[in-house]
C-alpha positions as CSV (number, residue, x, y, z in Angstrom):
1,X,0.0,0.0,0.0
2,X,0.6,3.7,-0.6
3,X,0.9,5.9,2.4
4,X,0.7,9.8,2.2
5,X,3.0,11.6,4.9
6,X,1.3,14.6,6.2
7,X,4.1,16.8,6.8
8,X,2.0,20.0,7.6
9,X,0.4,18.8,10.1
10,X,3.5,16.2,11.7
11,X,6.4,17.8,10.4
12,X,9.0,17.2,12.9
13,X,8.2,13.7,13.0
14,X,7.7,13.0,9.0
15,X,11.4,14.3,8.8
16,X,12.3,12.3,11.3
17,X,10.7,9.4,9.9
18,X,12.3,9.8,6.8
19,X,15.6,10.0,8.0
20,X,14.9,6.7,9.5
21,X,14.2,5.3,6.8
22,X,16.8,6.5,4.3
23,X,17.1,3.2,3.2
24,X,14.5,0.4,2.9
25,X,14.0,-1.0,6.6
26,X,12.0,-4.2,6.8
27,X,10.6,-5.5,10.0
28,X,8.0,-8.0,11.3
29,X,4.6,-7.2,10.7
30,X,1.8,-7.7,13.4
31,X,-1.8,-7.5,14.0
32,X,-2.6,-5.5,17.0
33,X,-3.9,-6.9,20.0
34,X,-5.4,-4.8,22.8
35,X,-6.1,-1.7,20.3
36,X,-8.5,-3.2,17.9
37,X,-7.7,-3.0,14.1
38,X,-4.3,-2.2,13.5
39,X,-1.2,-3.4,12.6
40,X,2.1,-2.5,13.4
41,X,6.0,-2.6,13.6
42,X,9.2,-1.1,15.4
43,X,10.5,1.6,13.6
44,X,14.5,2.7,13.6
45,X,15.0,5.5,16.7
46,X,14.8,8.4,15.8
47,X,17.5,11.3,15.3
48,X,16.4,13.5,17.7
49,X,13.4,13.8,20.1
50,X,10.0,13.9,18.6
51,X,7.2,15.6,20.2
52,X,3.8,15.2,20.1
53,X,2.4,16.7,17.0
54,X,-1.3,16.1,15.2
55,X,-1.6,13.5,18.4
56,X,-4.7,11.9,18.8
57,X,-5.7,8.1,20.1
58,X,-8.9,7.5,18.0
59,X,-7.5,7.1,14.6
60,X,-9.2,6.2,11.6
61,X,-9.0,3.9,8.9
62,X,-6.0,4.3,6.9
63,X,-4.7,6.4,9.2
64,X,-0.7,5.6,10.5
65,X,0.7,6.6,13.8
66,X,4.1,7.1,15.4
67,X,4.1,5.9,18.7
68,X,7.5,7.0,21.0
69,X,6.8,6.1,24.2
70,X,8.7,4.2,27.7
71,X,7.5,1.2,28.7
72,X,6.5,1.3,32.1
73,X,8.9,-0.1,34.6
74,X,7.2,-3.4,34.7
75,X,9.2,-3.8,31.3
76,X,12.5,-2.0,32.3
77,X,11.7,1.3,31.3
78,X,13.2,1.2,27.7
79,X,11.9,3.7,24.9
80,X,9.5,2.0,22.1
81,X,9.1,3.3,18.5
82,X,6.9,1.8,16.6
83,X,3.8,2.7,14.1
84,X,0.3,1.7,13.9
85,X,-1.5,1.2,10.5
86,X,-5.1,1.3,11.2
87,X,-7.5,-1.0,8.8
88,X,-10.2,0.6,10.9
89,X,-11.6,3.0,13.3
90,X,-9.4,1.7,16.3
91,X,-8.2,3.1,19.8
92,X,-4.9,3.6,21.2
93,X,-5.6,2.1,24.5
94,X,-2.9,-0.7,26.2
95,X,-3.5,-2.1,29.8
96,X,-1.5,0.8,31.0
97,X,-3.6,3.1,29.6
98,X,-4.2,5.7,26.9
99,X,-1.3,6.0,24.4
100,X,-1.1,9.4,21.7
101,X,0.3,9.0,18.7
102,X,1.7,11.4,16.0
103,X,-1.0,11.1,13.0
104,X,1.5,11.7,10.2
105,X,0.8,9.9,7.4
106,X,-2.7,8.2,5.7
107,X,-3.6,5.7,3.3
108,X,-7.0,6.4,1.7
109,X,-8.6,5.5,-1.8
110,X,-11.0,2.2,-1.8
111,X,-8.5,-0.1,-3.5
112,X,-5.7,1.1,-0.6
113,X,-7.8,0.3,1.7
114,X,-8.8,-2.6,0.4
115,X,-5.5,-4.2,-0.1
116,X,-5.0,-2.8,3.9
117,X,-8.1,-5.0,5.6
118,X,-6.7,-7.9,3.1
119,X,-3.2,-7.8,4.7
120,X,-5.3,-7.4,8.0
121,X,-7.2,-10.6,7.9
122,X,-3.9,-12.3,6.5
123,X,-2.1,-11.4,9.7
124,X,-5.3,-12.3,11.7
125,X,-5.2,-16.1,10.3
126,X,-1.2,-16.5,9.9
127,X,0.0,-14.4,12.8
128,X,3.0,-11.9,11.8
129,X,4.0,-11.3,8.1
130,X,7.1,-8.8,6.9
131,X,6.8,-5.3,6.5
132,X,9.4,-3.1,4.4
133,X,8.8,0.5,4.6
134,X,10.6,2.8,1.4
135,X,9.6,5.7,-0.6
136,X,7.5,5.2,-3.4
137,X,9.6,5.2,-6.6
């Protein structure tokens, strides 16, 4: 699928995101659990510290969020960076509780979305898949 960044609304975090992923970076795709339909990955650290920008935790369908957050201390504290592709209307609620995310880039069109809920139910049936994340081109 095709994925819009929305750098005027996220743009420290779209740069950011890019310079991540200056070269193709391929990780393990998986179906979220606890926050309904999404899926999602790890994502390289970032350069620099992102803040919250264009931050929500009810995203849409086609919507994908940065999540930067520490694990509470149960889990020794570390820092997570990951994003969330949303097939769906979802939530970003874990059992510790209500988690923003940076809204900074969207998938729309019916056939994007399509091909989204059909990678969905894949990773529903098989468990996790492979995700490589590049600009288009």
């Amino acid at each position: 699928v095709v994925a819009r960044l929305l750098e005027d609304e996220a743009p420290i975090t779209c740069e950011n995101f890019w310079k991540a992923i200056a070269r193709p970076h391929t990780a393990a795709l998986h179906h979220g659990g606890e926050t309904g339909p999404e899926m999602w990955c790890f994502v390289p650290e970032p350069a620099e510290e992102i803040p919250y920008e264009n931050s929500t935790v009810f995203p849409e369908h086609g919507d994908i969020l940065y999540y930067h957050y520490r694990q509470p201390p149960t889990r020794d504290g570390v820092m997570v960076y990951d994003i969330g592709i949303y097939w769906d209307r979802g939530q970003s609620k874990l059992k510790q509780g209500w988690i923003a995310g940076n809204l900074f880039a969207r998938i729309s069109g019916r056939r994007q979305i399509e091909l989204l809920r059909k990678e969905a139910g894949r990773l529903l049936l098989e468990g996790s898949g492979t995700v490589t994340l590049r600009r288009k081109g």
